[in-house]
Chimera marker file (.cmm) of the C-alpha trace (Angstrom):
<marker_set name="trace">
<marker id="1" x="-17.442" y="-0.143" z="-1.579" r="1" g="1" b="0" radius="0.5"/>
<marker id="2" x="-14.722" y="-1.161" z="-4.256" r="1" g="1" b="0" radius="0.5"/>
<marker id="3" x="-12.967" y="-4.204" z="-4.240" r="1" g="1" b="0" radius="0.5"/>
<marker id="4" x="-9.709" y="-4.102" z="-4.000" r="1" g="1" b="0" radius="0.5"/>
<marker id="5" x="-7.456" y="-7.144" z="-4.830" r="1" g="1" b="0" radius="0.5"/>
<marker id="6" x="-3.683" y="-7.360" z="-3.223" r="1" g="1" b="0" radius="0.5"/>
<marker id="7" x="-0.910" y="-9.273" z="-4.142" r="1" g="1" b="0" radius="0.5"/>
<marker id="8" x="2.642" y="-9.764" z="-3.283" r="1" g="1" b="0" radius="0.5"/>
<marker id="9" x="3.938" y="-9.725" z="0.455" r="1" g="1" b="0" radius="0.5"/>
<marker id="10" x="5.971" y="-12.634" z="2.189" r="1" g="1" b="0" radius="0.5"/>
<marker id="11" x="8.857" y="-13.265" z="4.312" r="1" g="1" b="0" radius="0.5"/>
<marker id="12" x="12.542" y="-11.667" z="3.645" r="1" g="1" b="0" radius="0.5"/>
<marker id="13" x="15.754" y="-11.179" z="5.244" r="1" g="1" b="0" radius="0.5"/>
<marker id="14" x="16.364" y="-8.242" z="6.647" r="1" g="1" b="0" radius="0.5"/>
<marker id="15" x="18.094" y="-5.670" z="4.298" r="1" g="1" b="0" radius="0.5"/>
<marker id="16" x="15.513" y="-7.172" z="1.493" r="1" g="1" b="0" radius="0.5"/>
<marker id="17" x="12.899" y="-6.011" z="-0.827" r="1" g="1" b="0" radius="0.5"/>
<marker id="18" x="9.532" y="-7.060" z="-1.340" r="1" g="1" b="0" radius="0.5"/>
<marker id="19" x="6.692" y="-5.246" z="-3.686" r="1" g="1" b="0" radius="0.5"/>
<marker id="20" x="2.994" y="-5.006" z="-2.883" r="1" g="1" b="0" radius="0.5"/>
<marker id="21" x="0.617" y="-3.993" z="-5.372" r="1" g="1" b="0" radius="0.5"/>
<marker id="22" x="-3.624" y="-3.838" z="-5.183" r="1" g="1" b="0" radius="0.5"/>
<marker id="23" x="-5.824" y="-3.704" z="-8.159" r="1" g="1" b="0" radius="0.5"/>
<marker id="24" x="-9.263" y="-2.186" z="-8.370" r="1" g="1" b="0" radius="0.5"/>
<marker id="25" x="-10.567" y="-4.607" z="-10.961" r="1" g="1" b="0" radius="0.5"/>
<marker id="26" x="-14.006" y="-3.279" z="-11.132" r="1" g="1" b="0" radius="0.5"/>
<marker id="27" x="-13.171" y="-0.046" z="-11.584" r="1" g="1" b="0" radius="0.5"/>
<marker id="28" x="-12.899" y="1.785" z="-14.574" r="1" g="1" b="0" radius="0.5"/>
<marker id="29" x="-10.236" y="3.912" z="-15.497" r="1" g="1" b="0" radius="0.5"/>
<marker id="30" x="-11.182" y="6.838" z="-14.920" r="1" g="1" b="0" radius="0.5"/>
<marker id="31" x="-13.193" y="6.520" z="-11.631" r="1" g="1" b="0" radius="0.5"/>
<marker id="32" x="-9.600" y="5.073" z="-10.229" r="1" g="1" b="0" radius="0.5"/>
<marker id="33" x="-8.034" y="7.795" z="-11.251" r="1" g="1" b="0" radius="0.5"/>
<marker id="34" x="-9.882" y="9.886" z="-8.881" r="1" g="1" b="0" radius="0.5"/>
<marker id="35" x="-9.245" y="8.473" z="-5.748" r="1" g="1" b="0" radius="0.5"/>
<marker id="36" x="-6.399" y="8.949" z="-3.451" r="1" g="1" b="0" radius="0.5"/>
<marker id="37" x="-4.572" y="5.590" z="-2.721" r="1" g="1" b="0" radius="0.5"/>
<marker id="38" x="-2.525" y="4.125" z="-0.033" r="1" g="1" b="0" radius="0.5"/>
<marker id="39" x="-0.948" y="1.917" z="1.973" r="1" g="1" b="0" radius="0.5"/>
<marker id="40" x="-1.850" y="1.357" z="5.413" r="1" g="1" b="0" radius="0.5"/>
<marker id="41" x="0.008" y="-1.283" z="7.903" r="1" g="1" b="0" radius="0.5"/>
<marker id="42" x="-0.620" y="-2.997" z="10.963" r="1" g="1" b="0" radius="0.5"/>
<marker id="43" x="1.516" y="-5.082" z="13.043" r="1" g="1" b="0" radius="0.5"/>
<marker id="44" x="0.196" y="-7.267" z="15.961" r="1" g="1" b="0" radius="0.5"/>
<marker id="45" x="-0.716" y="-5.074" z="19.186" r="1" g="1" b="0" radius="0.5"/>
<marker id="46" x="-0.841" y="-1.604" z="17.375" r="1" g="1" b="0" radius="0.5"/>
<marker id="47" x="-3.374" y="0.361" z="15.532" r="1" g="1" b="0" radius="0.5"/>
<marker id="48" x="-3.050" y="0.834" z="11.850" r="1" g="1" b="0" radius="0.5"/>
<marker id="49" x="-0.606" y="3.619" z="10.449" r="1" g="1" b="0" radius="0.5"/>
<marker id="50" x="-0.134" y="5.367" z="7.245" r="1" g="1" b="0" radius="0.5"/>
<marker id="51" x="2.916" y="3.948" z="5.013" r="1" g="1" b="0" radius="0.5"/>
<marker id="52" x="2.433" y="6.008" z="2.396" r="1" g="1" b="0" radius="0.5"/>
<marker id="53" x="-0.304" y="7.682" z="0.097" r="1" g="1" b="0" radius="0.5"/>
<marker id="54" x="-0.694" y="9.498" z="-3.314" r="1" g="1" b="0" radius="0.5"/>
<marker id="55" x="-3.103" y="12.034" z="-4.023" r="1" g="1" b="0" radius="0.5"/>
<marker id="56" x="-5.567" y="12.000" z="-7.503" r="1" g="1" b="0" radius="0.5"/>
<marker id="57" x="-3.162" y="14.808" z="-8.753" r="1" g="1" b="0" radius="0.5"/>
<marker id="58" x="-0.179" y="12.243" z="-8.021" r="1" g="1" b="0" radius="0.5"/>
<marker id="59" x="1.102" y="13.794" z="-5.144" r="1" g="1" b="0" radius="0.5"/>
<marker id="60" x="3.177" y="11.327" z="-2.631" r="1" g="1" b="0" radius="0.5"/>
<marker id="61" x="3.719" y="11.516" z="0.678" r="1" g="1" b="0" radius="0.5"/>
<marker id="62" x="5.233" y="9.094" z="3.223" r="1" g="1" b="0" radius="0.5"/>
<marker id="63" x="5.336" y="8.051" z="6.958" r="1" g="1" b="0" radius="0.5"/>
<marker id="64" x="8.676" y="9.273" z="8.367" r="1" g="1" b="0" radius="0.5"/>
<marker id="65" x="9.624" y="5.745" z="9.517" r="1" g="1" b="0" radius="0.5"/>
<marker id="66" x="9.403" y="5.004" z="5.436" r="1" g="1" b="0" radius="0.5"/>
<marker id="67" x="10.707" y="8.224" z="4.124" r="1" g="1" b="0" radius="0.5"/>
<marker id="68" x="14.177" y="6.651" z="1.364" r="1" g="1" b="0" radius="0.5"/>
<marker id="69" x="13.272" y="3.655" z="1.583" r="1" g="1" b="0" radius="0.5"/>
<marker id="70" x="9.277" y="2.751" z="0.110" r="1" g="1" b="0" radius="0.5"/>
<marker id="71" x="8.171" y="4.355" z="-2.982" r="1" g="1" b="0" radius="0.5"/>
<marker id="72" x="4.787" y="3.867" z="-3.501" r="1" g="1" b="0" radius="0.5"/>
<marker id="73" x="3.463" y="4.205" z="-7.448" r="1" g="1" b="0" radius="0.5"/>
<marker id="74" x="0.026" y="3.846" z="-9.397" r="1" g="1" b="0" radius="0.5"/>
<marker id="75" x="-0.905" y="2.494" z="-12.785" r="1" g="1" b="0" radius="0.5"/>
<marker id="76" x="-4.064" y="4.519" z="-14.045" r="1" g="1" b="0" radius="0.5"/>
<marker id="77" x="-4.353" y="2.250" z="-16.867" r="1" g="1" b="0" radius="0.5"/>
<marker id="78" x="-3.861" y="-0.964" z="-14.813" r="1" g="1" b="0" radius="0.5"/>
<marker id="79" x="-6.056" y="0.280" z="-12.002" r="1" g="1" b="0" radius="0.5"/>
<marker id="80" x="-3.204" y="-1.039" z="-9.930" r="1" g="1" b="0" radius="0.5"/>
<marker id="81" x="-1.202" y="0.798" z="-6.494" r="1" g="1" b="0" radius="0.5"/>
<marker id="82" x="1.938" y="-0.611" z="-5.457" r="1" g="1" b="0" radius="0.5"/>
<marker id="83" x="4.166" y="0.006" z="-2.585" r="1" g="1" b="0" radius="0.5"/>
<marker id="84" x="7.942" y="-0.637" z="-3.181" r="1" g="1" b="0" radius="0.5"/>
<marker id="85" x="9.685" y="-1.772" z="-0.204" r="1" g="1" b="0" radius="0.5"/>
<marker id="86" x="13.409" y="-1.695" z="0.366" r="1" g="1" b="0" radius="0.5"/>
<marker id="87" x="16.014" y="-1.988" z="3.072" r="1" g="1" b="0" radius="0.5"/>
<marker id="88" x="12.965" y="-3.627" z="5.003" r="1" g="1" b="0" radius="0.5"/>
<marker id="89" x="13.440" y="-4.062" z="8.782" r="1" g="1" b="0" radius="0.5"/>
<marker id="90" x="12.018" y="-6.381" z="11.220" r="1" g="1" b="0" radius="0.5"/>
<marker id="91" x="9.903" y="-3.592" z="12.717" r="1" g="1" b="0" radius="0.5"/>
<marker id="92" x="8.403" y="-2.756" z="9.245" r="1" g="1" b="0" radius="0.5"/>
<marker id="93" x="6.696" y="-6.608" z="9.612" r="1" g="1" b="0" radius="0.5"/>
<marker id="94" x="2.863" y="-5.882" z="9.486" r="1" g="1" b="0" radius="0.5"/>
<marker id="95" x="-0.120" y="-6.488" z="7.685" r="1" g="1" b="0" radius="0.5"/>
<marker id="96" x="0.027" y="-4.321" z="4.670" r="1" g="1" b="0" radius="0.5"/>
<marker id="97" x="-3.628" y="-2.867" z="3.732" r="1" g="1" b="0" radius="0.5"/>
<marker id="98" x="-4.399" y="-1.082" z="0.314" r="1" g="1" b="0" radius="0.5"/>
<marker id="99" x="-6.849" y="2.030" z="0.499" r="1" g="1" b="0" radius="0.5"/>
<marker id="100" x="-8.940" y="3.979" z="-1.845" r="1" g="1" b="0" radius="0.5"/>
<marker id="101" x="-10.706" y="6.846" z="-0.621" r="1" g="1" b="0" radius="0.5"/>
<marker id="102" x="-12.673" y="9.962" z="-1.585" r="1" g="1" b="0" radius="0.5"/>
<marker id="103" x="-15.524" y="12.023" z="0.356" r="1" g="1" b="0" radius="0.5"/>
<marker id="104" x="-17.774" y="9.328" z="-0.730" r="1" g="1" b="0" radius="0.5"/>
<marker id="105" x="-15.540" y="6.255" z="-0.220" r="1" g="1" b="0" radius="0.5"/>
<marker id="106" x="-13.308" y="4.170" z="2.651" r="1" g="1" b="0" radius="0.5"/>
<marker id="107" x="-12.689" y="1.252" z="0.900" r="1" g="1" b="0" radius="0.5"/>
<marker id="108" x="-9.756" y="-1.393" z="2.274" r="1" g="1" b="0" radius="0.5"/>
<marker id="109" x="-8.314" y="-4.580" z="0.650" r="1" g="1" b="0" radius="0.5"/>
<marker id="110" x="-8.022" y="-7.751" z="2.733" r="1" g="1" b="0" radius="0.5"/>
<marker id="111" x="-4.158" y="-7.389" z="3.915" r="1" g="1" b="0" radius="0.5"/>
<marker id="112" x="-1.211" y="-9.109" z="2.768" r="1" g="1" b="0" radius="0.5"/>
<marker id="113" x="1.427" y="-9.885" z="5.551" r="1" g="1" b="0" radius="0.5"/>
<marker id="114" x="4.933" y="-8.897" z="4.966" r="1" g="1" b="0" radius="0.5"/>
<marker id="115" x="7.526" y="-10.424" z="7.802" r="1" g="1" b="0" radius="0.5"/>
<marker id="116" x="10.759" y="-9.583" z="7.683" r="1" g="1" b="0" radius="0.5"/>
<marker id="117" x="13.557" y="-11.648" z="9.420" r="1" g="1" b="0" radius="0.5"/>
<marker id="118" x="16.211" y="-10.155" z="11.950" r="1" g="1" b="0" radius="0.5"/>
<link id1="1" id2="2" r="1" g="1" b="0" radius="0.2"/>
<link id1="2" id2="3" r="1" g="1" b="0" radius="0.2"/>
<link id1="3" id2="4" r="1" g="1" b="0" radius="0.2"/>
<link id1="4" id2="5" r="1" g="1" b="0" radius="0.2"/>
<link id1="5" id2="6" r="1" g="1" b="0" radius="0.2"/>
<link id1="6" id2="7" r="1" g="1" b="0" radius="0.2"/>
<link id1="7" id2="8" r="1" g="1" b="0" radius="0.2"/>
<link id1="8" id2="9" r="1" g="1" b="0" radius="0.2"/>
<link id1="9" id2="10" r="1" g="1" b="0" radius="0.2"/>
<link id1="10" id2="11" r="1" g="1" b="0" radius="0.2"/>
<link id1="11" id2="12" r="1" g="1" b="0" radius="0.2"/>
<link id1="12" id2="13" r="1" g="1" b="0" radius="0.2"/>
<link id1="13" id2="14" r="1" g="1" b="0" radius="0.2"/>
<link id1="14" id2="15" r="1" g="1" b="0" radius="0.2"/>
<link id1="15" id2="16" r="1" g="1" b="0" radius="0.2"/>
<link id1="16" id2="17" r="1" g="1" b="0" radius="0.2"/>
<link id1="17" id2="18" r="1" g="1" b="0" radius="0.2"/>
<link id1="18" id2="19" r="1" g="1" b="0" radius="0.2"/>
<link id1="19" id2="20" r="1" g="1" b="0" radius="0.2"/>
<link id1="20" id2="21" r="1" g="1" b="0" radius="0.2"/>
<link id1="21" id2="22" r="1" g="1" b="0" radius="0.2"/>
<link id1="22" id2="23" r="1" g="1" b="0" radius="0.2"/>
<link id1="23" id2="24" r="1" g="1" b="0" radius="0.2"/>
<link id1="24" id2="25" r="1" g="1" b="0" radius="0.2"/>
<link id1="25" id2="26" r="1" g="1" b="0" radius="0.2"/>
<link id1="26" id2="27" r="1" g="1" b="0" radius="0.2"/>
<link id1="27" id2="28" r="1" g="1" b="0" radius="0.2"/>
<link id1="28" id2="29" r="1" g="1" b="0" radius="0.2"/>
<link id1="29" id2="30" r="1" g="1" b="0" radius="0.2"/>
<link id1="30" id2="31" r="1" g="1" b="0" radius="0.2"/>
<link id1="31" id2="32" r="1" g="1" b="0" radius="0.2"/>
<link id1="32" id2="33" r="1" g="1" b="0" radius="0.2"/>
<link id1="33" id2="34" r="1" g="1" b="0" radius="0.2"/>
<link id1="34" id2="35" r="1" g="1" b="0" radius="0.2"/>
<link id1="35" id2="36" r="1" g="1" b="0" radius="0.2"/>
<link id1="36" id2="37" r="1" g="1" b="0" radius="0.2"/>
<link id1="37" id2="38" r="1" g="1" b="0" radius="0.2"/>
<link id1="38" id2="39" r="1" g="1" b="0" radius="0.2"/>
<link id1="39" id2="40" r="1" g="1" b="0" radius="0.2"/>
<link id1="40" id2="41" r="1" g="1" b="0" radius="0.2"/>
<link id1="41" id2="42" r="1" g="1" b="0" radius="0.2"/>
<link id1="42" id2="43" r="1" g="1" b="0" radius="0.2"/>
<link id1="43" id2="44" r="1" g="1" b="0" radius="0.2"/>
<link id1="44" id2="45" r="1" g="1" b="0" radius="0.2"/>
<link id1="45" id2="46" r="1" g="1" b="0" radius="0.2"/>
<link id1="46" id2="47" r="1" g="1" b="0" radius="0.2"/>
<link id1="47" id2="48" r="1" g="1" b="0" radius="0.2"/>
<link id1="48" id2="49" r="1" g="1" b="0" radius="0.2"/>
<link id1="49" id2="50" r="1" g="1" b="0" radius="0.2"/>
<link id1="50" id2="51" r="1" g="1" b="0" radius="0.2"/>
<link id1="51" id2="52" r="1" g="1" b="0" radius="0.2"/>
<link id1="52" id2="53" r="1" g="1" b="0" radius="0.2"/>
<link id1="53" id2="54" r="1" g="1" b="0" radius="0.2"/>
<link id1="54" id2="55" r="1" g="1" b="0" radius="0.2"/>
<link id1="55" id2="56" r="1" g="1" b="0" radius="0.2"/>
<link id1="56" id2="57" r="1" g="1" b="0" radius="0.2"/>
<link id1="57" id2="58" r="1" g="1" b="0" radius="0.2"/>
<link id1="58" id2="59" r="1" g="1" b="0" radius="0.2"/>
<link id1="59" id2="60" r="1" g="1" b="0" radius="0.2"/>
<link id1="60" id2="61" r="1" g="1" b="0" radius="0.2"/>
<link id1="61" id2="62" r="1" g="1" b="0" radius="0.2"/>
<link id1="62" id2="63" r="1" g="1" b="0" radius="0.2"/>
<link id1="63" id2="64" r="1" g="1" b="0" radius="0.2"/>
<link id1="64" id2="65" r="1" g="1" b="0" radius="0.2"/>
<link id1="65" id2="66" r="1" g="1" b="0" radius="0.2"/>
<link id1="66" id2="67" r="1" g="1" b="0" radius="0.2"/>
<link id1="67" id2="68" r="1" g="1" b="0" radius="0.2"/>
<link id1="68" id2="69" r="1" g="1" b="0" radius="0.2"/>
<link id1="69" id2="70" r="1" g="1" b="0" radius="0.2"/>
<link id1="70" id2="71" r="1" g="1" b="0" radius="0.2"/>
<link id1="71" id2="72" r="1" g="1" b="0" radius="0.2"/>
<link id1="72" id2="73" r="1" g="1" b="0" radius="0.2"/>
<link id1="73" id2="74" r="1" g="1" b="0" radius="0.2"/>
<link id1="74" id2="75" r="1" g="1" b="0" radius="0.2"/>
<link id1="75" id2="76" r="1" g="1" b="0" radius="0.2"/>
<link id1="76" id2="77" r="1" g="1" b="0" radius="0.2"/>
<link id1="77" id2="78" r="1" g="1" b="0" radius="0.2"/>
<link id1="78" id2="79" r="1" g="1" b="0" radius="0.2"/>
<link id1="79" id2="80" r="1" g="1" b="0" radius="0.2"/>
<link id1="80" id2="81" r="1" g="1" b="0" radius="0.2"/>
<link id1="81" id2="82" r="1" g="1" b="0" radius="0.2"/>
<link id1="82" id2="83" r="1" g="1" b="0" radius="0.2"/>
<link id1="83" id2="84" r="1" g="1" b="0" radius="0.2"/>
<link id1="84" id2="85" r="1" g="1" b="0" radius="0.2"/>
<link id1="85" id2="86" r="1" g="1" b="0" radius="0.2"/>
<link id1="86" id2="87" r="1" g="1" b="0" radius="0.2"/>
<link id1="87" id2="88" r="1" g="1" b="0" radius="0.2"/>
<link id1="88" id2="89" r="1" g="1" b="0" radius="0.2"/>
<link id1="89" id2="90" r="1" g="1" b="0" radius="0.2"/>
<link id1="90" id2="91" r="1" g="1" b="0" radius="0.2"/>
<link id1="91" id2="92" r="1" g="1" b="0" radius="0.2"/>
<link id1="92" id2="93" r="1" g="1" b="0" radius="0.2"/>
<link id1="93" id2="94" r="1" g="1" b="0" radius="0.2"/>
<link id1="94" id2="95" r="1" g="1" b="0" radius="0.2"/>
<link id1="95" id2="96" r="1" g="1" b="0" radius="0.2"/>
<link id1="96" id2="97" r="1" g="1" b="0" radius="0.2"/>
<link id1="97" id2="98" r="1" g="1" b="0" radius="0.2"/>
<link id1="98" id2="99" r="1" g="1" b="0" radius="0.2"/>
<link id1="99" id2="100" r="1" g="1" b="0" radius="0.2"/>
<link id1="100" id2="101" r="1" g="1" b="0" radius="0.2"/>
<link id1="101" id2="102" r="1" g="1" b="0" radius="0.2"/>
<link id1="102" id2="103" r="1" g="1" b="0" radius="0.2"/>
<link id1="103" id2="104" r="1" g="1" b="0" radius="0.2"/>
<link id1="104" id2="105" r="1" g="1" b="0" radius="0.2"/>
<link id1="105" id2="106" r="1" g="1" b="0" radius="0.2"/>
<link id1="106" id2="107" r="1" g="1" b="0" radius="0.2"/>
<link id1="107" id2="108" r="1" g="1" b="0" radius="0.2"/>
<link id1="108" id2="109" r="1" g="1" b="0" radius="0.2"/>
<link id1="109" id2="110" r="1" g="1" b="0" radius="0.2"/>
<link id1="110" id2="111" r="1" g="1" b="0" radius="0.2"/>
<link id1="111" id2="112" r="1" g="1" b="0" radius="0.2"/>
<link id1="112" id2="113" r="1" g="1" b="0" radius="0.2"/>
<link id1="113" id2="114" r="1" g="1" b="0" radius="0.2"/>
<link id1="114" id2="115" r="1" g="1" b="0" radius="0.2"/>
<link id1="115" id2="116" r="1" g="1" b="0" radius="0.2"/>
<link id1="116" id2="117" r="1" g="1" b="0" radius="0.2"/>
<link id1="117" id2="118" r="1" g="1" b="0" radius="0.2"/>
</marker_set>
């Protein structure tokens, strides 16, 4: 397993912005590189969902319910993955999970809780 260190989150208005980002700090550059990352959420009640994801060749894709307004980016050299959030809605509050993943790893950071206020 690779730990996976998140940061940002927290409480806006609705209409706001908030960035998350997760760092692989025990990874070395080019072993992050080769592992899809994403973002995973899950609000009280319901099972986790996809936000978003990008591929090792850089490839994003997004849930629907995300699609214009979340951009989700890496940092190669930074080892970091950060999600982008804007025009956040009280249905998009959830605990945000970072992913990394290949055929040999499922690895998950601890959650960082996003609520946004109607």
């Amino acid at each position: 397993q690779v730990t996976l260190v998140e940061s940002g989150g927290g409480s806006v208005q609705a209409g706001g912005s908030l960035k998350v980002s997760c760092k692989a700090p025990r990874l070395i550059t080019s072993t992050f590189r080769m592992y899809e990352k994403g973002w995973y959420r899950q609000a009280p009640g319901k099972q986790r969902e996809l936000v978003a994801a990008i591929s090792r060749d850089d490839e994003p894709r997004y849930a629907d319910f995300v699609k214009g307004r979340f951009t989700i980016s890496r940092d190669n050299s930074k080892k970091t993955v950060s999600l982008q959030m804007n025009s956040l809605q009280p249905e998009d509050t959830a605990v945000y999970y970072c992913n990394l993943r290949s055929q040999d790893l499922d690895s998950w950071g601890q959650g960082t809780q996003v609520t946004v206020q109607g």
